[in-house]
N, C-alpha and C positions, 0 to 999 in steps of 0.2 A: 504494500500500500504506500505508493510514495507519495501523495496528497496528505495522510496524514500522518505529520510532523508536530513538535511543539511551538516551532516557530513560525510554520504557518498560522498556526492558528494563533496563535499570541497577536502576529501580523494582523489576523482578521477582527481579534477581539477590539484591537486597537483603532479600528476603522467604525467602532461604535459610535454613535453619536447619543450621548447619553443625555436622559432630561435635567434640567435642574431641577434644583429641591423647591424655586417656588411653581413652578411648573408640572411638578410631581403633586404639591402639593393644591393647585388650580383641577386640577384635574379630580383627582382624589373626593374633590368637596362636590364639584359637579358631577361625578358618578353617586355618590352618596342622596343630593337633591331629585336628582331624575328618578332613584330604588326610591327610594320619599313619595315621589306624586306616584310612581304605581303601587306604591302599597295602598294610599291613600282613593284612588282611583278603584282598587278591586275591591277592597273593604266597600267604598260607597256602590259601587254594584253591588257587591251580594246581598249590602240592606233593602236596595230597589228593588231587586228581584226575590227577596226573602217576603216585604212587605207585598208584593204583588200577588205572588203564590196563596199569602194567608188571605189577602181579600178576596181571592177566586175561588177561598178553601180546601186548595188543594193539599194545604200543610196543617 
């Protein structure tokens, strides 16, 4: 296997472009808001449709 080597890839690792920490941390809080409105979002469906069903009587 001569593609892999330690210095190839060291080479490769090094061609990373890595995020920074506010960057990391911009992202991190907008993934966090977005899981936020869809819990938020499901939760308020299944009271729609919980409260629907009992007025139909089906529950």
């Amino acid at each position: 296997m001569k593609w892999f080597n330690l210095s190839a890839i060291w080479k490769e690792i090094s061609k990373i472009r890595w995020p920074k920490k506010e960057d990391l941390l911009s992202n991190s809080v907008q993934v966090v808001i977005f899981t936020g409105f869809f819990v938020l979002f499901f939760a308020l469906c299944l009271v729609v449709i919980s409260a629907l069903l009992r007025a139909l009587g089906v529950i």
